[in-house]
C-alpha positions, -999 to +999 in steps of 0.1 A: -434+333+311-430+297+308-419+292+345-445+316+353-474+294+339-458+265+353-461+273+387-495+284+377-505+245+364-489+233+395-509+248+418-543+239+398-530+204+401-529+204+440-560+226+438-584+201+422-566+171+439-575+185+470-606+186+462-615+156+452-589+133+470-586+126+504-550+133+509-529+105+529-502+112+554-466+110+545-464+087+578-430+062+575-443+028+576-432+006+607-405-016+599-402-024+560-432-017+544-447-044+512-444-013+488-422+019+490-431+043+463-406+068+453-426+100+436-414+131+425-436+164+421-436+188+391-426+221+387-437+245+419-454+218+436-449+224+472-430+200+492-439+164+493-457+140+463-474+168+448-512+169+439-506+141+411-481+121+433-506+123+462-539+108+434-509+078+424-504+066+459-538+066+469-543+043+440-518+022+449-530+018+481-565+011+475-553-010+445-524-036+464-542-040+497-535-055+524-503-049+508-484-016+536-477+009+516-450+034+527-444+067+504-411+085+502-416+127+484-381+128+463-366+163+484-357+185+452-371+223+448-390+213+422-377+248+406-396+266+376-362+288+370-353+274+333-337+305+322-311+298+347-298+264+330-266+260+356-290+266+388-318+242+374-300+216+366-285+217+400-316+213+421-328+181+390-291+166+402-300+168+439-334+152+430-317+123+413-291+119+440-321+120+470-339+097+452-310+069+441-297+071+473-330+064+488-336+035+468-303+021+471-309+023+507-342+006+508-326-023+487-302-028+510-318-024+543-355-037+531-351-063+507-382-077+500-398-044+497-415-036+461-402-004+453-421+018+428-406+053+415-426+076+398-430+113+391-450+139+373-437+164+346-399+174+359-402+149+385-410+125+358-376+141+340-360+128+373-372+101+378-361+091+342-324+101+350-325+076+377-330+049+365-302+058+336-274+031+331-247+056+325-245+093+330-249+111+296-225+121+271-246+155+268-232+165+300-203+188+296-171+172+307-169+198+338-203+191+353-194+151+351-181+150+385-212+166+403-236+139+386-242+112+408-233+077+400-256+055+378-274+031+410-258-003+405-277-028+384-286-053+412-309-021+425-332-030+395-340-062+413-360-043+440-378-018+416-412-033+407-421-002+384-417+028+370-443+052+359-436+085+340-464+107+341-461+141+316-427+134+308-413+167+291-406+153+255-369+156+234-380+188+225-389+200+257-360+187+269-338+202+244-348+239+248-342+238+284-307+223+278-313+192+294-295+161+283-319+135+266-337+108+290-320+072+282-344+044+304-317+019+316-320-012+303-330-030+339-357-007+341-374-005+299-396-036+305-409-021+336-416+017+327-447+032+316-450+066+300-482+087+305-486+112+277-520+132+273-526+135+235-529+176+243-499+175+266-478+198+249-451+194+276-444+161+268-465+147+232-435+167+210-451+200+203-431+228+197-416+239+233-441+265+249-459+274+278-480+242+288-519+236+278-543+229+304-541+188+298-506+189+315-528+197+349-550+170+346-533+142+353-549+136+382-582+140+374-582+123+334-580+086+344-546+081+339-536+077+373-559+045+381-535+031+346-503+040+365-514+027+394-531-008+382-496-009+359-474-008+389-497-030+413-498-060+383-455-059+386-459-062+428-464-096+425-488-121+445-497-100+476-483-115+513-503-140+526-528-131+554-513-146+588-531-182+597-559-180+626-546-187+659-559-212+684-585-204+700-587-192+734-593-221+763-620-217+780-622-199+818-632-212+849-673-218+852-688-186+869-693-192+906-732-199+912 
């Protein structure tokens, strides 16, 4: 039931976002882009930012221009199967090793880039794990090896922000088996936590299907605060490029 209505919420979140959002291209900015943002979708999203991730980075972008702006869908399934707790917490593991090893890679190849990692509901789950200092004790001594390394701490350096956006609560957490979030200590003074005060995903209600406010992220205000939260940590924007000379003049027209 609970996955059921799950994948129900995710559609109505890509269904008003389409709506009233003009969707951006997933293009791969040239070179290394001012800003990479890292986003994970929730539960049954289909492929890419998701309806909420897709609202964040337009924000960002209209909010840090002239700042290039490059966007980078964390490749997870996104799976509403909690009922299978070995299976699930598979496909969260490969989220959190796509999206380390991304930003690990960014560091190192674009180090000047702002990067800013995000995600909604489960992706917001992930995106929690990554930035974790240590993996946690929770996890059973057999599963320890398939975990993927905490990201090394000069990585924080490069992350500008992190914004949580419906993050499932302890409780949440706890029925589903997951191990409790732990925000590294790099990354505390730089995360934000989005929690509608109807959320029952993620404001500590007893763990149940969701209520409607955990499909309104993107249309409740919150994501202009995510997005003017991560945008303030970007730093001064670049400096526009000085005017060139001007052009010499040509030869007078023959008369």
């Amino acid at each position: 039931m609970v996955s059921h209505v799950l994948r129900l919420l995710g559609v109505a979140v890509t269904a008003v976002a389409a709506v009233l959002l003009s969707p951006v291209p997933f293009a791969a900015a040239q070179g290394c882009p001012d800003v990479e943002v890292v986003f994970a979708r929730g539960t049954g999203e289909p492929p890419g930012v998701g309806g909420v991730g897709q609202a964040f980075v337009d924000a960002v972008r209209a909010q840090s221009a002239p700042r290039s702006v490059n966007v980078y869908p964390v490749n997870y399934p996104a799976s509403g199967d909690f009922f299978d707790r070995i299976a699930f917490a598979k496909t969260v593991v490969e989220g959190i090793r796509d999206a380390g090893t991304h930003i690990e890679t960014t560091a190192a190849n674009c180090p000047d880039t702002k990067i800013v990692l995000g995600g909604f509901s489960q992706g917001a789950a992930l995106a929690g794990y990554v930035t974790s200092a240590e993996i946690p004790e929770e996890v059973p001594a057999e599963y320890r090896d398939f975990i993927p390394n905490p990201m090394p701490s000069e990585v924080a350096d490069h992350v500008a922000a992190v914004v949580l956006i419906g993050l499932p609560s302890p409780e949440f957490l706890g029925n589903t088996g997951a191990p409790p979030i732990t925000i590294g200590p790099s990354y505390v003074d730089k995360t934000l936590k989005l929690c509608a005060p109807d959320d029952t995903i993620c404001n500590g209600a007893p763990p149940g299907p969701p209520s409607f406010a955990h499909a309104m992220y993107g249309v409740n205000g919150s994501i202009n605060e995510a997005a003017a939260y991560a945008v303030a940590r970007l730093g001064p924007a670049p400096a526009a490029p000085a005017p060139g000379p001007a052009p010499a003049p040509g030869p007078a027209p023959m008369s």
